[in-house]
N, C-alpha and C positions, 0 to 999 in steps of 0.2 A: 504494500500500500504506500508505502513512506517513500521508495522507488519510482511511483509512474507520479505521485504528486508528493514534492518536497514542503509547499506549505501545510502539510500535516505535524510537522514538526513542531508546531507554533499554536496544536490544540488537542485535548483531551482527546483518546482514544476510547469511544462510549465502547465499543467491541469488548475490549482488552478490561475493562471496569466490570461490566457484565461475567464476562467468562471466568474472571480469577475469585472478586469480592464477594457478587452476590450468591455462585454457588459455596463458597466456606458459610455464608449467613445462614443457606438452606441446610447444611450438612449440618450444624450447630444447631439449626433447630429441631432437626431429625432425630440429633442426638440426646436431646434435654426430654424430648417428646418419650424414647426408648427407653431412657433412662431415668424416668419420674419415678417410678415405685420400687426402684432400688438406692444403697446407698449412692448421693450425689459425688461421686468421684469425678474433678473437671467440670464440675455444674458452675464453678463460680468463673473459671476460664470461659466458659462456654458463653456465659453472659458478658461477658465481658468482652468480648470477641464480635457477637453479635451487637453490642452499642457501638464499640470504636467502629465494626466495617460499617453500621446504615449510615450513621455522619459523614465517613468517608466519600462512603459511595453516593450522597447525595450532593455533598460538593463537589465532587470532581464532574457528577453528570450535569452539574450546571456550569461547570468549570468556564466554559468555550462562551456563556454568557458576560457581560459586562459587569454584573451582579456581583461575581467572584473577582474581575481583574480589575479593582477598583485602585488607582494609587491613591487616591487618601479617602478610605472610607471613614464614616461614623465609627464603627467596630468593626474591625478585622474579621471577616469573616473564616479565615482558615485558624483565627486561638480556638474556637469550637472542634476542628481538629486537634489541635494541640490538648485541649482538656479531655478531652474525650482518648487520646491514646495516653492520656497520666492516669484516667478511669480505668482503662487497661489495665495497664502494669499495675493497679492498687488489686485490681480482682485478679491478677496471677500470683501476688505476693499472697494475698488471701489463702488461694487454690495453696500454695507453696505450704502454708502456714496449719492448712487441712490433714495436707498429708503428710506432714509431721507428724502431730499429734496421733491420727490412724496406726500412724508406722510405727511411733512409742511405746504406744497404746497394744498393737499388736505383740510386741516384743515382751512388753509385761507381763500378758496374759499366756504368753508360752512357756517363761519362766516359771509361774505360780503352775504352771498343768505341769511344767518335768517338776517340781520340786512336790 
C-alpha cells in the first residue's frame, strides 16, 4: 500500500488498527466471558488490556481527522492515551501482585499437607 501511494505515510493505517487492536479487545473479552466462574487468573490484565486498547483504538481511528492533529488544542487529546496505558501497567502490577499471593499461598498449603 505504502509503495503504489507514499502519502500514506503521513496517516493512520485504519486496516492495521483493526486487524492487531481490536481483535486482542475480542480475545480478552472471550476470555473474561470463559473465564467468569472460575478462579480470575489474568482477569485484572484482561481489563486492563481491554480499557488501554478501546482508547487506543478510538484515537488513532480518528487519528487522520483534525480533531487529533491539533497543534495547540484545549487538552491534548493523546494524555487520555497516556492515562489510560498508566491504567495499564496499574492493573498488570495488580495481576503481578494476585499471583503472588496464589503462589504463596499455594506453597503454604503444600507444606502444612507434607508436614
Amino acid at each position: 500500500m505504502y509503495y503504489t501511494d507514499a502519502s500514506l505515510f503521513w496517516k493512520f493505517n485504519h486496516y492495521e488498527i483493526i486487524a492487531t487492536s481490536l481483535i486482542l479487545v475480542f480475545y480478552a473479552l472471550y476470555f473474561i466471558y470463559k473465564e467468569f466462574d472460575k478462579v480470575h487468573f489474568y482477569y485484572n490484565f484482561s481489563i486492563g488490556l481491554i480499557m488501554y486498547l478501546l482508547c487506543s483504538i478510538s484515537i488513532f481511528l480518528y487519528g487522520n481527522f483534525e480533531l487529533v492533529l491539533l497543534e495547540d488544542p484545549y487538552i491534548d487529546i493523546w494524555i487520555f492515551n497516556t492515562i489510560f496505558y498508566i491504567i495499564f501497567q496499574y492493573m498488570i502490577l495488580r495481576e503481578y501482585a494476585f499471583l503472588t499471593t496464589v503462589a504463596s499461598k499455594g506453597i503454604e498449603q503444600e507444606e502444612e499437607e507434607f508436614l
